[in-house]
C-alpha positions as CSV (number, residue, x, y, z in Angstrom):
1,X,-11.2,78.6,-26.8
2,X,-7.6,78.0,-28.7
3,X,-4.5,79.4,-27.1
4,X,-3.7,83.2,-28.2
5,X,-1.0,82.6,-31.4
6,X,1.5,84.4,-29.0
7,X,1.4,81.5,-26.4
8,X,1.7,79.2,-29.4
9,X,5.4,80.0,-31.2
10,X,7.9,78.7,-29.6
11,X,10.1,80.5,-26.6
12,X,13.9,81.3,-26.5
13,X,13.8,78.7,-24.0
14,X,11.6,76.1,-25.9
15,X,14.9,76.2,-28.3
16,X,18.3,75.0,-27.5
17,X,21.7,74.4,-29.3
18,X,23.3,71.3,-28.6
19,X,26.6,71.9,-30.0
20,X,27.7,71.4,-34.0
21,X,24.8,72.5,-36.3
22,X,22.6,70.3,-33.9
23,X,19.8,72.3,-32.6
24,X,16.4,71.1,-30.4
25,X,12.3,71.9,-30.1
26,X,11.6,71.2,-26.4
27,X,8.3,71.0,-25.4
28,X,5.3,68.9,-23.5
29,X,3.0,66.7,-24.8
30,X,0.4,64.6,-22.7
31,X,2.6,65.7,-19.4
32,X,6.0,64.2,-21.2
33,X,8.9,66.2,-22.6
34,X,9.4,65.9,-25.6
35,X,12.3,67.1,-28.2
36,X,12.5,67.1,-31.6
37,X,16.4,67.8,-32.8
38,X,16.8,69.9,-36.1
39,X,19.6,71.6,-37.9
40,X,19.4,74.6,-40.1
41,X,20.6,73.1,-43.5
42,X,21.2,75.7,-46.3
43,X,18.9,77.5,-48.6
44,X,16.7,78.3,-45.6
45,X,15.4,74.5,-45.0
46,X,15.3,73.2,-41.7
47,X,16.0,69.0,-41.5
48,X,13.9,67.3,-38.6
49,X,16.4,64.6,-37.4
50,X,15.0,62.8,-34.3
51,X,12.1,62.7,-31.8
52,X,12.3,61.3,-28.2
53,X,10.6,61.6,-25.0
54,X,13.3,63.0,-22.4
55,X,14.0,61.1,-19.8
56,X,17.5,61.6,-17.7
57,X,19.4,58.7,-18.6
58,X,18.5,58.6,-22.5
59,X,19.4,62.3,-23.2
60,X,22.7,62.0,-23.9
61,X,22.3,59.1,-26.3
62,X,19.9,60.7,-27.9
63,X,22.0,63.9,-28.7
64,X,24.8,61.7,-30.0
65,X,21.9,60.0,-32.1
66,X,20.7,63.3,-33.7
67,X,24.6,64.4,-34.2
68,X,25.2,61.5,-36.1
69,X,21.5,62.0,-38.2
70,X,22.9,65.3,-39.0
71,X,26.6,64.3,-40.4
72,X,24.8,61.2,-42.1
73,X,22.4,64.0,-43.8
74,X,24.6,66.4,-45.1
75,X,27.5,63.8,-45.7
76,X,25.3,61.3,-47.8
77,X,21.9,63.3,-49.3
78,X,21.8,66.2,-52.1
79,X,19.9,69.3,-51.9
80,X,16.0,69.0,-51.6
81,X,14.8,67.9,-54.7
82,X,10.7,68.8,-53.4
83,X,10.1,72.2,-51.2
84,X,6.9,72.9,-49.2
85,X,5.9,76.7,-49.9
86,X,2.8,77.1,-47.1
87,X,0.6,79.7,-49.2
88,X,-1.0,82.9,-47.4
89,X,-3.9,81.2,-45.8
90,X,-6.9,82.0,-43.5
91,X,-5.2,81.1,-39.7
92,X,-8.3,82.1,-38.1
């Protein structure tokens, strides 16, 4: 039986800002933790910048690697040329 749609989306504590317009998805996959780092760029698109399995002596690097993603992004790419609208459909 799938999870309830509730225990799905995401927590306040699933999310976390990590300073700048840096923000990051934490959550577990096959018993490792996982984080996906983000930012909210404008006209309401959000820009997936790394993924990494957390471990304690990586984390840090791997903020300062999604920091830098994000300045690179804004700095160096236009707007989105190509959206994704997801259409009302069935989620049964």
């Amino acid at each position: 039986m799938p999870p309830s749609p509730s225990k799905c989306a995401p927590s306040a504590s699933d999310l976390r800002h990590l300073g700048g317009k840096v923000r990051e998805l934490r959550f577990v996959l096959d018993g490792s933790s996982v984080r996906i780092t983000y930012w909210l760029a404008p006209q309401r698109r959000i820009v997936l910048l790394t993924v990494f399995r957390k471990t304690r002596q990586r984390e840090e690097a791997e903020i300062d690697r999604a920091r830098q993603a994000q300045k690179v992004c804004e700095a160096d790419h236009g707007p989105a040329e190509h959206g994704y609208d997801r259409g009302k459909e069935d989620t049964r």
